[in-house]
C-alpha positions, 0 to 999 in steps of 0.5 A, spaced: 109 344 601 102 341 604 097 338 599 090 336 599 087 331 597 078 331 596 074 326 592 069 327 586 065 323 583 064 324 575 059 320 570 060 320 563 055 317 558 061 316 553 067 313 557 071 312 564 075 317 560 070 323 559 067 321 566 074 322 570 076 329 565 069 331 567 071 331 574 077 335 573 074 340 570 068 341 574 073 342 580 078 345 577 073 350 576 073 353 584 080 348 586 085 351 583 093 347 581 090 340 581 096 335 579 095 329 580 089 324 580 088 316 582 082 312 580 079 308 586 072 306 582 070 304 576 063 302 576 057 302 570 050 304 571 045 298 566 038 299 564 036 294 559 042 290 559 046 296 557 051 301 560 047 307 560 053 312 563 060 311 566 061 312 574 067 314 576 071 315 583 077 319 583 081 322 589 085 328 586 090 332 589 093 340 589 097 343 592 095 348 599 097 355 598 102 358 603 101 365 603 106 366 608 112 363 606 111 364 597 
């Protein structure tokens, strides 16, 4: 079994919840399996002292289709 890991970042105005499920599913669009997520960064982005949206980096991880051997 091989797997992949690829980075994406998600921002959400609501929460480091939403920002990290937006990234899921914006790649499980074209990535199909994705099974595990890690969350690197967390950072917030302020405009008049007040967090306007959350940023999110995630490393996440499917497995790799091995079509000769399933």
């Amino acid at each position: 079994m091989v797997e992949k890991t690829i980075e994406l970042t998600g921002i959400s105005a609501n929460s480091v919840e939403d920002a990290v499920q937006l990234a899921i599913s914006r790649a499980g669009v074209t990535i199909k399996g994705i099974n595990a997520a890690h969350v690197e960064d967390i950072s917030a982005i302020i405009e008049n002292n007040r967090v306007l949206r959350w940023r999110v980096r995630i490393k996440a991880t499917f497995l790799v289709k091995d079509e000769l051997h399933e």
